[in-house]
N, C-alpha and C positions, 0 to 999 in steps of 0.2 A: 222357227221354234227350236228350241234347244232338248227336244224331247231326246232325239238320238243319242245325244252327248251324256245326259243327265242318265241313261241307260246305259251306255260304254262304262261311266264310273261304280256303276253298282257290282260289287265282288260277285263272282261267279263263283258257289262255293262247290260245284262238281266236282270230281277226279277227271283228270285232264286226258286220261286215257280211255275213258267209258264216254265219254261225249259224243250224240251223235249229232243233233241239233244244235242251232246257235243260241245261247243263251241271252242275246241282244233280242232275237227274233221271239221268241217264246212269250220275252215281257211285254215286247213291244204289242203281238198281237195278240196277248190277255188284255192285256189293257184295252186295246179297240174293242173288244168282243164285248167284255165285260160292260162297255161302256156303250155297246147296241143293246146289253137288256138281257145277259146272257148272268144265270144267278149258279152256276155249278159246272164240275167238271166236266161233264157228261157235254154240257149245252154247249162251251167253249171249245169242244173237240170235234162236236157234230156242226159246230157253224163253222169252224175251219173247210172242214169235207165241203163245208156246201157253197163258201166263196172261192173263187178260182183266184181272185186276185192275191189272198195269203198263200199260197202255190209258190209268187215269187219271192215273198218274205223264208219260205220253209223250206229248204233247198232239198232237203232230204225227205218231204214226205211230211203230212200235219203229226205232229206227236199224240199218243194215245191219250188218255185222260190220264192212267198213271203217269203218264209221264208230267204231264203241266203239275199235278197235285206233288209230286216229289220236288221237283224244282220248287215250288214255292213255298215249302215247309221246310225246304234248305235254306231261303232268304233270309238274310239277318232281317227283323223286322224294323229295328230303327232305320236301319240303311231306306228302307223301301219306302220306309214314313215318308223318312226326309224327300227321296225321288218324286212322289206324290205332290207334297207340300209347294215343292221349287216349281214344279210342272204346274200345281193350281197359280201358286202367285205368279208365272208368267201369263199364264190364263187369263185369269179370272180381273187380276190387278197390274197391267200392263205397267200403267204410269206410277202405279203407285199413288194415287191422289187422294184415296179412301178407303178402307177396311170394310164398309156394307155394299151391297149393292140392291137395292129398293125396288122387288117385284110387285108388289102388292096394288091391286089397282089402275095395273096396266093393260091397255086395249092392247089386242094378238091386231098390229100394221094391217093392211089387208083384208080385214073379216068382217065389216062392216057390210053388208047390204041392203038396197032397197029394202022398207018395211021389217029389218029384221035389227037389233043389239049386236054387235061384236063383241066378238070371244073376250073376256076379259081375266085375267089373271088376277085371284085372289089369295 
């Protein structure tokens, strides 16, 4: 996945002298955070604290919440779009074979039990 890469190219619009964190690291692990379900700054800064694993992403220590919230209201937002968009169509449309992808009415693999319906997606 070219998530890394598509993150390297997004301007870091810091002063290069105030920098304490990597600004690669920040988006990278807003991104995960956000995308376990985490809806504000507060939530993004306290689930940092609470995984060890972003400890290796954050070499200096998780960033406060001020700090995620100034970073990201420094990002040009087209730019960010774009990063988003590249990162779903590798996702989401690997081959590129189709623009939908058709949940509606699909059994959850697995869920079926004796005497019982499987989970179904509507």
């Amino acid at each position: 996945m070219r998530l890394f890469e598509l993150i390297e190219d997004l301007p870091d619009p810091r002063m290069q002298g105030k920098v304490q964190h990597n600004f690669g690291a920040i988006v990278f692990v807003t991104m995960c955070v956000i995308l376990s379900g985490c809806e504000s700054w507060v939530d993004i800064a306290d689930y940092c604290e609470a995984k060890v694993a972003f400890s290796v992403c954050l070499s200096n220590g998780v960033p406060s919440e001020w700090t995620f919230r100034r970073v990201f209201t420094m990002i040009d937002p087209a730019a960010l779009e774009a990063l988003l968009r590249a990162h779903a169509a590798e996702t989401v449309l690997p081959n590129k074979q189709s623009d939908q992808i058709a949940i509606d009415g699909k059994a959850l693999r697995g869920s079926k039990r004796q005497g019982c319906v499987p989970v179904c997606i509507l």
